[in-house]
N, C-alpha and C positions, 0 to 999 in steps of 0.2 A: 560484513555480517555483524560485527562488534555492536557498531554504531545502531544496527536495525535492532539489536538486544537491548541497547540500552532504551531506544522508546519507546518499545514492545515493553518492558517489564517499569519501567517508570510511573509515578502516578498520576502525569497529566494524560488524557483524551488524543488519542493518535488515530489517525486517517490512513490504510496504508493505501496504495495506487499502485496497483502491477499493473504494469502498458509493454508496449514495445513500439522501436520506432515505426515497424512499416504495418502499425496498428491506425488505420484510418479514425475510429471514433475515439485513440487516443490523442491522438493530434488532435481531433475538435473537442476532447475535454480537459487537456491540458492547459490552455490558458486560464479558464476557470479556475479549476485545483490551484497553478500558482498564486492566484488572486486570495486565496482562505487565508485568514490571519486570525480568527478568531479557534483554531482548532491546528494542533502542530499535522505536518503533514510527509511522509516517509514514501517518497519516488521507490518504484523497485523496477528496474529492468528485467523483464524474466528472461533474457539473455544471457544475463549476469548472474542471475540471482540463483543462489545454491538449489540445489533439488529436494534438500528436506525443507528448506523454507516455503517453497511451492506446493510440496504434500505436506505439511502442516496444516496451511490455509487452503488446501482443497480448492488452488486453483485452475482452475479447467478451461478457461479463455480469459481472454483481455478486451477489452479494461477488466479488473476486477478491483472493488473499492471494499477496505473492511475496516471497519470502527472497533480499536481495542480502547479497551475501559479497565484500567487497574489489571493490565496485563491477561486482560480476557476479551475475545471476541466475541461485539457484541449485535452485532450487523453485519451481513455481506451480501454486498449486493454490486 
């Protein structure tokens, strides 16, 4: 969770990605995702991933993709 704070609140442009593996249209958009270089990029399992970090980002299925910007969300989709 450390490391998700640190590029959550950081001032570069972060991408997060909550998938799960026996998420079908994660697996067909994960190879893409790994391919981004131009934009840092924060995998989240939501297996793993704490349950405030999920009601934070009001995520409700997977994939879910959300653009934070200066430690604000500023897309999700």
């Amino acid at each position: 969770m450390e490391k998700i704070n640190e590029a959550i609140n950081g001032k570069e442009s972060v991408l997060l990605f909550f998938w799960a593996p026996w998420c079908t249209p994660c697996k067909l958009m994960k190879p893409s995702i790994d391919k981004l270089d131009i934009i840092k990029v924060v995998k989240i399992g939501i297996e793993d991933a704490p349950q405030e970090l999920i009601e934070k980002y009001k995520v409700a299925s997977v994939p879910t993709l959300i653009l934070i910007k200066d430690g604000l969300p500023i897309k999700h989709f």
